[in-house]
LUMRO-547672 format. One record per residue (C-alpha): x, y, z; residue in three letters. Coordinates in steps of 0.5 Angstrom, whole numbers, always signed. Layout:
N
<rec><east>X</east><north>Y</north><up>Z</up><aa>ala</aa></rec>
...
***
This chain:
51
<rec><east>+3</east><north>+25</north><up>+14</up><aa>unk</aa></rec>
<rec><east>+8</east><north>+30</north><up>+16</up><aa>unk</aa></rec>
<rec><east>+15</east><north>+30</north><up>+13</up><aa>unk</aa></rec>
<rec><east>+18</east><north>+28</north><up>+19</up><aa>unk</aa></rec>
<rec><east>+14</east><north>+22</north><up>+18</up><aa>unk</aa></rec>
<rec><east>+15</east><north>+20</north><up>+11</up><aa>unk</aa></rec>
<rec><east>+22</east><north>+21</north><up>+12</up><aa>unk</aa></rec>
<rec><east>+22</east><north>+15</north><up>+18</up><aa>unk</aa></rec>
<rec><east>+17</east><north>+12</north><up>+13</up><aa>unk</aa></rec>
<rec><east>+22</east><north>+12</north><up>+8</up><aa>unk</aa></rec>
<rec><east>+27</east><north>+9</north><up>+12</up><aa>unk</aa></rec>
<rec><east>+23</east><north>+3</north><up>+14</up><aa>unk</aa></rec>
<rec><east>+26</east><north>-5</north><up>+12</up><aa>unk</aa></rec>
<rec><east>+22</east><north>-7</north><up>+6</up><aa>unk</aa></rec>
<rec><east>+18</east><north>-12</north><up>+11</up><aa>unk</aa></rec>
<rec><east>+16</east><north>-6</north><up>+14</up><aa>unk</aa></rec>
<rec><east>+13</east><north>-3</north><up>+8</up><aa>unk</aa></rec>
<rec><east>+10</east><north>-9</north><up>+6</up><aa>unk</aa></rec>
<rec><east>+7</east><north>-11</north><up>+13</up><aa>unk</aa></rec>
<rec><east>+4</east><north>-3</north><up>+13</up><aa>unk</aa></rec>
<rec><east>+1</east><north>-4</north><up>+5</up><aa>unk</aa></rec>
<rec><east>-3</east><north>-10</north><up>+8</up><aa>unk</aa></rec>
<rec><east>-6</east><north>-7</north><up>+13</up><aa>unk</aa></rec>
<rec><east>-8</east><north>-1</north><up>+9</up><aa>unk</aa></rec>
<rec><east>-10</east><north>-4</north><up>+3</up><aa>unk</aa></rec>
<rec><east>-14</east><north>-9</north><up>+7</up><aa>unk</aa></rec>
<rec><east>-17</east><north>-2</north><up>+11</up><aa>unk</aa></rec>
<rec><east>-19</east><north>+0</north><up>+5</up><aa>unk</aa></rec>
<rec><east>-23</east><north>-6</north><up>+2</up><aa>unk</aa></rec>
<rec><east>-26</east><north>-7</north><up>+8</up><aa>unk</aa></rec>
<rec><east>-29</east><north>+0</north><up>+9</up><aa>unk</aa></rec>
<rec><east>-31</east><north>-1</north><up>+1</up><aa>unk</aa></rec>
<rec><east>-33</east><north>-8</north><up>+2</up><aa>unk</aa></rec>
<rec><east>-30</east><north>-10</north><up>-5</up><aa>unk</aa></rec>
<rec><east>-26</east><north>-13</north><up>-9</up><aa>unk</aa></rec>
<rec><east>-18</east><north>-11</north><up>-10</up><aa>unk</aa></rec>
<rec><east>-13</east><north>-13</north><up>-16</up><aa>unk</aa></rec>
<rec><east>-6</east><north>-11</north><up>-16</up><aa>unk</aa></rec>
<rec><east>-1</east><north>-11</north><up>-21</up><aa>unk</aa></rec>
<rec><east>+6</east><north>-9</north><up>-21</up><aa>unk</aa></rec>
<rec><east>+10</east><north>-7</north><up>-27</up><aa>unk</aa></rec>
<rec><east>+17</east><north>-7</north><up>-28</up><aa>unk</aa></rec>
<rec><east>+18</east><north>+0</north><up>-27</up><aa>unk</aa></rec>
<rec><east>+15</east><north>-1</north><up>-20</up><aa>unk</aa></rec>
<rec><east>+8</east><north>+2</north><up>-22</up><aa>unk</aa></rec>
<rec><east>+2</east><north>+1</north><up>-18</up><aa>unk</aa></rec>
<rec><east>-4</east><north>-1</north><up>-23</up><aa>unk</aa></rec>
<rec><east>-11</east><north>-2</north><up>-17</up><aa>unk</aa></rec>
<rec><east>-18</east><north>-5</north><up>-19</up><aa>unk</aa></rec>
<rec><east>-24</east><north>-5</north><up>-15</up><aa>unk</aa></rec>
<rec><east>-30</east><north>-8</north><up>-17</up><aa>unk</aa></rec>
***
């Protein structure tokens, strides 16, 4: 990712970042052909299980 490209990334509607994070975790478990958890905490961290 360039930083051109962040920097529009970063300027995306909350939808749009939601809508990009489910398509990419869904890539994701589709090519490990796995099972994913996600949690989320207060402090906006990101915790991710793959079995």
């Amino acid at each position: 990712m360039t930083y051109g490209e962040l920097k529009q990334r970063q300027n995306w509607k909350l939808k749009q970042k939601i809508d990009h994070s489910v398509i990419v975790v869904s890539s994701f478990m589709e090519r490990i052909q796995s099972k994913i958890f996600v949690s989320y905490s207060r402090r906006k961290t990101i915790y991710a299980h793959w079995t």
